[in-house]
C-alpha positions in Angstrom: 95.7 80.8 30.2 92.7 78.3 30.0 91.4 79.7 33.2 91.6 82.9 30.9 89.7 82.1 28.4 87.0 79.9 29.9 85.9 82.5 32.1 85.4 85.1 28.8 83.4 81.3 27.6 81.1 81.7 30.4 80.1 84.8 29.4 79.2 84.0 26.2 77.2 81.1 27.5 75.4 83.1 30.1 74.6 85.7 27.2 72.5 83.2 24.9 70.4 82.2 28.6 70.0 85.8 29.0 69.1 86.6 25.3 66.0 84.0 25.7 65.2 85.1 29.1 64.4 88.7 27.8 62.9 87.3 24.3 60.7 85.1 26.0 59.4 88.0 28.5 59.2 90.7 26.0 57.4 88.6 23.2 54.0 89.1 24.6 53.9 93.1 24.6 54.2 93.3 20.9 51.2 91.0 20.6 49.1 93.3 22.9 47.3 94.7 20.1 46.4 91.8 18.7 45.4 89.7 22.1 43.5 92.8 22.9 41.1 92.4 19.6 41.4 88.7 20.1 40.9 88.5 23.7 38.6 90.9 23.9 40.9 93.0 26.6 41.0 96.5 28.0 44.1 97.8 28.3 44.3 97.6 31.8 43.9 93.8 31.8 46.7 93.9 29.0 48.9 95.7 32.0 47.7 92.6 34.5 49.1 90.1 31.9 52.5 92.1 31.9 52.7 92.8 35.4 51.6 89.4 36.7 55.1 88.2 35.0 56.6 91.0 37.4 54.9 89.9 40.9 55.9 86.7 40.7 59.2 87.0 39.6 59.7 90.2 42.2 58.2 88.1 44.9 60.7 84.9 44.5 63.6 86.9 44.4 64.6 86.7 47.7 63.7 83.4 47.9 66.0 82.4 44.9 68.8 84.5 45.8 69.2 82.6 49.1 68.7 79.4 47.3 71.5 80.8 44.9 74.0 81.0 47.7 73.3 77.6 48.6 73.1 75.4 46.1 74.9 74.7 42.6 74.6 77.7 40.7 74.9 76.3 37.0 72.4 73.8 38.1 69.5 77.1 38.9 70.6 78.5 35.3 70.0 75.7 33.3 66.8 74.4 35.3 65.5 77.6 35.1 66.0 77.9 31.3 64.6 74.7 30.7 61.0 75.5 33.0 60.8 79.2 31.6 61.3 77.9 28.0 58.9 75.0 28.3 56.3 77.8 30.3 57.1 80.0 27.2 55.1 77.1 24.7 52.8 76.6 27.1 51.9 80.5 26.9 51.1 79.6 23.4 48.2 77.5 24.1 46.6 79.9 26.0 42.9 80.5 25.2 41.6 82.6 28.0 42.5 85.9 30.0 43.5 84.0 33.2 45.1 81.1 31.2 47.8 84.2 29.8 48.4 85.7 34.0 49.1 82.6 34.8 51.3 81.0 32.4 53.0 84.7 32.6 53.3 84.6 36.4 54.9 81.2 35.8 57.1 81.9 33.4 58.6 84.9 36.1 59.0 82.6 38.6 61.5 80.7 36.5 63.0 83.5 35.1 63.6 84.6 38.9 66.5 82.5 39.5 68.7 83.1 36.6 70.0 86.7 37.7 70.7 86.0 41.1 72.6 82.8 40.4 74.5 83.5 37.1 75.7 87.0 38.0 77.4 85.2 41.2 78.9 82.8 38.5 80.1 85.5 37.3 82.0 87.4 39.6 83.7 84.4 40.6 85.3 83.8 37.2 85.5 87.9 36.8 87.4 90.1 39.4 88.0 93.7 40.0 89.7 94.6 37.0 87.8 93.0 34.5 83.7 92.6 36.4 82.4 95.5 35.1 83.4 94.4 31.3 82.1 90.9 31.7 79.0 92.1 33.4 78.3 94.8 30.5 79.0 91.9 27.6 76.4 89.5 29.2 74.0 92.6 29.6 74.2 93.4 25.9 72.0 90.1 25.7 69.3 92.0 27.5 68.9 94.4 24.9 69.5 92.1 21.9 67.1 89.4 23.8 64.3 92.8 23.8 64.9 93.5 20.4 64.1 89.9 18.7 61.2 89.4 21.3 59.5 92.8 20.7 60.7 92.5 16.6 60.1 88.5 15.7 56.7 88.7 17.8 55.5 91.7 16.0 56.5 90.1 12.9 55.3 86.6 13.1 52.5 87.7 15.0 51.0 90.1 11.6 51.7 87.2 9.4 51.6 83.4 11.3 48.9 84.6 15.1 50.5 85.8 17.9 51.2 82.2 19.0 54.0 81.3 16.9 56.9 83.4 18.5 56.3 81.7 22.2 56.8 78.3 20.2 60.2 79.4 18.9 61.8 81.4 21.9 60.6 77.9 23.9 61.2 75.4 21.6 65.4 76.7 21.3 65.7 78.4 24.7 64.6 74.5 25.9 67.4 73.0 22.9 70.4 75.8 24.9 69.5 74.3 28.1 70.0 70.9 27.2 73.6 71.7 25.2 74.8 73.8 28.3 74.4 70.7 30.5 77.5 69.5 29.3 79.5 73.2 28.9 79.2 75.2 31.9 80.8 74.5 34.7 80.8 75.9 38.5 83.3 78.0 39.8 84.5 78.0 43.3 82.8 80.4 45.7 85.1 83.3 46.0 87.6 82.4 43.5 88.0 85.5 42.3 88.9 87.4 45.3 91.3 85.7 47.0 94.2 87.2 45.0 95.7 90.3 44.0 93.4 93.3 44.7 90.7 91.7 45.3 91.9 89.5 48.9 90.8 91.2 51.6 87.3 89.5 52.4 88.7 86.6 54.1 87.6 83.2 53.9 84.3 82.7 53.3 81.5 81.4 55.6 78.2 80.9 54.5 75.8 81.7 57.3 73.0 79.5 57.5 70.8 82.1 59.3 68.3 83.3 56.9 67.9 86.5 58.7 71.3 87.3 59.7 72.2 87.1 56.0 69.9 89.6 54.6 70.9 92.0 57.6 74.4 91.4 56.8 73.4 92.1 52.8 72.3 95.4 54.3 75.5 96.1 56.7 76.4 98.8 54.0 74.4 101.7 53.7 74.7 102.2 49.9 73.2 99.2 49.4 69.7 100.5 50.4 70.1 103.8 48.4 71.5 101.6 45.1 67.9 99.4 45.2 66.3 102.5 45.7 67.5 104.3 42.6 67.1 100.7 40.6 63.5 100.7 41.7 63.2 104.0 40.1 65.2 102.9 37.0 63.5 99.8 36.9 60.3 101.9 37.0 60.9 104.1 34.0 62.1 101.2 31.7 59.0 98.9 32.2 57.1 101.9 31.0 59.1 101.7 27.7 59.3 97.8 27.3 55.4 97.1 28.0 53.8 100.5 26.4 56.0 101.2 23.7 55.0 99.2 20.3 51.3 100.7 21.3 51.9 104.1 21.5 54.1 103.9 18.2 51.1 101.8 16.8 48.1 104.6 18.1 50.3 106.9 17.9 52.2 107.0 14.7 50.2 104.9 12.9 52.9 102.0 12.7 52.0 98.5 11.5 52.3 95.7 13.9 55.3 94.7 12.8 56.9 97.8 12.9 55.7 99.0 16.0 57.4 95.8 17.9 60.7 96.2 15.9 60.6 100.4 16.3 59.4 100.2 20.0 62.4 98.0 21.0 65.4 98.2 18.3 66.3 101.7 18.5 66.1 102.1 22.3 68.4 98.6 22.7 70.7 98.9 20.0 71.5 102.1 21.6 71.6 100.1 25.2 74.1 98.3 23.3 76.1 101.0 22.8 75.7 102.3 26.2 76.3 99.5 28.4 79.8 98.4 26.3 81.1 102.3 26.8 79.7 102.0 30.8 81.4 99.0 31.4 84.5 100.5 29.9 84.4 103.5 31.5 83.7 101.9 35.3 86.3 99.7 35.3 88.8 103.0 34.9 87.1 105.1 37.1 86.5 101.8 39.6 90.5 102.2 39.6 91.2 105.4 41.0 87.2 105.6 43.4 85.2 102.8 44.9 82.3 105.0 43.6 84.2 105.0 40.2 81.3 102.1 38.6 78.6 104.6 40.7 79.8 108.2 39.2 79.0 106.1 35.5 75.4 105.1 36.9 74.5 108.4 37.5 75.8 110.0 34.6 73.0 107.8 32.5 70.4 108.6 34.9 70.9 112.5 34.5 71.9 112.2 30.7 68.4 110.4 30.2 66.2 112.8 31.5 65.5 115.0 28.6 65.7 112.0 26.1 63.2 110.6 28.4 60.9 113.3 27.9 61.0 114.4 24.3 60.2 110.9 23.4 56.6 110.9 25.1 56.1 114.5 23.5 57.0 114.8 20.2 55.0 115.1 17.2 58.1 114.2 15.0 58.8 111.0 13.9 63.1 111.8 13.6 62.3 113.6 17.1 60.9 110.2 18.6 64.1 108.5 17.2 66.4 111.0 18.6 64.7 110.4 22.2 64.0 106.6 22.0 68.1 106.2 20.6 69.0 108.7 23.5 67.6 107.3 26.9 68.6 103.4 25.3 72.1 105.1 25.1 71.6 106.3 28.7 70.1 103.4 30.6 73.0 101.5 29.2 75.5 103.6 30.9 73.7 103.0 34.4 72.1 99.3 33.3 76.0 98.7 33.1 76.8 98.3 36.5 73.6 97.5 38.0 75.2 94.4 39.7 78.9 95.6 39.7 78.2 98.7 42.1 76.1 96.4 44.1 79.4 93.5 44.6 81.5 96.5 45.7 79.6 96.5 48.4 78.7 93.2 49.2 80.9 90.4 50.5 80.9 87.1 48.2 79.1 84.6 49.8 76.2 87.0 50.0 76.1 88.1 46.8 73.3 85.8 45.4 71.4 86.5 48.5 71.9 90.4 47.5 71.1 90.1 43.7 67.6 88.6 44.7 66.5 91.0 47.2 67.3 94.1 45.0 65.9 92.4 41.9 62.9 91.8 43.9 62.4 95.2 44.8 63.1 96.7 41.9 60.9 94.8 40.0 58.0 95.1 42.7 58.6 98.6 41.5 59.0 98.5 38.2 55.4 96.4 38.1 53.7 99.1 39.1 54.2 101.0 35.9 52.3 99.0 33.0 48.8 99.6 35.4 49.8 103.1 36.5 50.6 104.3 32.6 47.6 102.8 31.7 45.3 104.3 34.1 47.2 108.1 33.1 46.9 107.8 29.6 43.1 107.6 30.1 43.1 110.6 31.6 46.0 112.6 30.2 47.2 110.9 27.3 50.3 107.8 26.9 52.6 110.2 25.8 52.0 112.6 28.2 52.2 109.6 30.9 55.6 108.5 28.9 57.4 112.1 29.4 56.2 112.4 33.4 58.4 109.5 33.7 61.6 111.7 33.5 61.2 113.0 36.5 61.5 109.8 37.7 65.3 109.6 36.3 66.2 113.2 38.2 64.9 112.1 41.8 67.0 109.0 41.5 69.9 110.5 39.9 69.7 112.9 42.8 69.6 110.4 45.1 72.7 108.0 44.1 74.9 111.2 43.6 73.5 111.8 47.5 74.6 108.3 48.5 78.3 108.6 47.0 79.0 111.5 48.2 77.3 110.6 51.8 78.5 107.1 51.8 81.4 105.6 49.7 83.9 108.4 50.8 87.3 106.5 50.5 87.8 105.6 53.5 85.0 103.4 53.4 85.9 99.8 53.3 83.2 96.5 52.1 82.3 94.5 55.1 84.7 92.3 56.3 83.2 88.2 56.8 83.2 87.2 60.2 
């Protein structure tokens, strides 16, 4: 019973990390408008700032998954929190172009271990039957950690300097860090599977070859085509999180303030709303297919597409809504089981190692977008740029409906550990 309720604890501690690890990152594109008179910058710099976040933090993903399989989880969680919050303030002192790419690039590579790390916490307090809920509560945080970044930045940056946010998302996220010390503890590796449904991947055996266990992360072949379609979905959402509050601001004609609270609240409210009902969902369909949490992923990719597009091209205010409230609802549905499809595929003690190298990918991906918006909208306009990224959506939709059917037929069965 206190097993029970200690492992629904952890997920309420992990959400708080999560909530500042998305506040802190998301802070800075609602001040774009305002570092761009300041600064002096093009909007194609402004991408660099953004996207420099994104190398770095793609590039040590692999790196800090392994480490992640290796060494004491809730000790990467709450030295990552602590660095990226104290990188956070330091953003604030920024006074030059190349002072703000590399405090951002800084602040992704401690960010980069907290996925990795906590969502194999995770699914060794969570099991079959309830991983897809937990996962879905912590990634709730996300979108509420996107909404005050984008909102409070937008606000405090119209009335107090862009500054002041990245001293309060730092000063507490550092404050959470030090009180978690004492609260979270570290699971045995495995725990979770080594009874009931869930036994079946033997003992575990962490192999000490670097290379052997990212080819054994890869024995699977749905695990190539599930970072391939969250490259793509990584892709589109970037697009959204780093151009949104300016095109609402050019646009429509919002203030500041609004344009950070409008750009972010109604697409992660609705995430909100999404991800609870995907999580939901998955774990009853995860009961009767192995594809079950993959069938809800690509409902939300499909069910996005024209919500996708009508919010780049409408003239309509209640329109824009309509398609910002309708893709959040979507991308929760898939954003949902992001990580659960992937453990359904992927044997424990590699899971960490897993976790990094698709969040590393996706995320090389997804950096592409901020620079490659910005360069279309020259040319053909942001919203124009906004609603091209649908199509984005159908080819990976396509593609995981391809993979399921081609590769998580029942018979298929998740790598055994040798």
């Amino acid at each position: 019973m206190v097993l029970s309720r200690y492992k629904w604890f952890v997920v309420g501690m992990l959400w708080f990390v999560c909530f500042f690890n998305y506040a802190d990152r998301q802070a800075i594109y609602s001040v774009f408008p305002l570092l761009k008179s300041q600064m002096h910058l093009d909007n194609s710099q402004l991408a660099i700032v953004g996207s420099s976040f994104m190398w770095v933090y793609a590039l040590s993903g692999p790196f800090a998954g392994m480490i992640g399989d290796r060494l004491q989880r809730k000790t990467l969680i709450i030295g990552g929190l602590i660095f990226w919050s104290l990188v956070t303030v330091a953003t604030a002192f920024s006074t030059t172009y190349w002072q703000l790419v590399l405090f951002r690039a800084l602040e992704g590579l401690g960010e980069a271990f907290y996925f990795p790390a906590s969502m194999s916490l995770v699914s060794d307090y969570h099991g079959r039957d309830t991983r897809s809920r937990a996962m879905a509560i912590h990634q709730s945080s996300v979108y509420a950690g996107t909404i005050a970044g984008g909102a409070v930045a937008g606000h405090l940056g119209q009335y107090y300097g862009w500054r002041s946010s990245f001293y309060l998302f730092g000063g507490l996220g550092t404050l959470l860090g030090i009180i978690l010390l004492t609260l979270l503890k570290e699971p045995a590796r495995g725990q979770s599977e080594q009874s009931g449904d869930d036994a079946g991947h033997g003992a575990l055996r962490l192999n000490k070859d670097l290379f052997a266990t990212i080819r054994r992360t890869f024995e699977h072949r749905m695990v190539p085509v599930l970072i391939s379609v969250f490259v793509g979905a990584n892709f589109v959402a970037m697009i959204f999180l780093t151009w949104m509050p300016t095109f609402l601001l050019e646009k429509f004609h919002m203030s500041l303030s609004m344009a950070g609270l409008s750009g972010t609240a109604y697409i992660q409210i609705a995430s909100v709303l999404g991800v609870m009902t995907g999580g939901f969902l998955a774990d009853r369909f995860a009961r009767r297919s192995r594809a079950g949490r993959m069938w809800t992923q690509s409902l939300g990719l499909l069910l996005g597409i024209p919500f996708i597009f009508l919010a780049g091209w409408t003239l309509s205010v209640p329109l824009l809504v309509l398609g910002m409230t309708g893709f959040g609802f979507s991308k929760g549905l898939y954003d949902a089981n992001i990580w659960a499809s992937l453990y359904d595929v992927v044997t424990p003690e590699n899971r960490a190692t897993a976790l990094g190298l698709m969040n590393s990918i996706g995320w090389l991906g997804g950096s592409v977008a901020p620079l490659a918006v910005a360069r279309a909208a020259e040319s053909y306009g942001m919203g124009v740029a906004i609603s091209a990224s649908s199509v984005v959506y159908l080819v990976v939709g396509l593609l995981l409906i391809f993979g399921i059917r081609s590769f998580m037929k029942p018979a298929a069965t998740v790598p055994a550990a040798s």
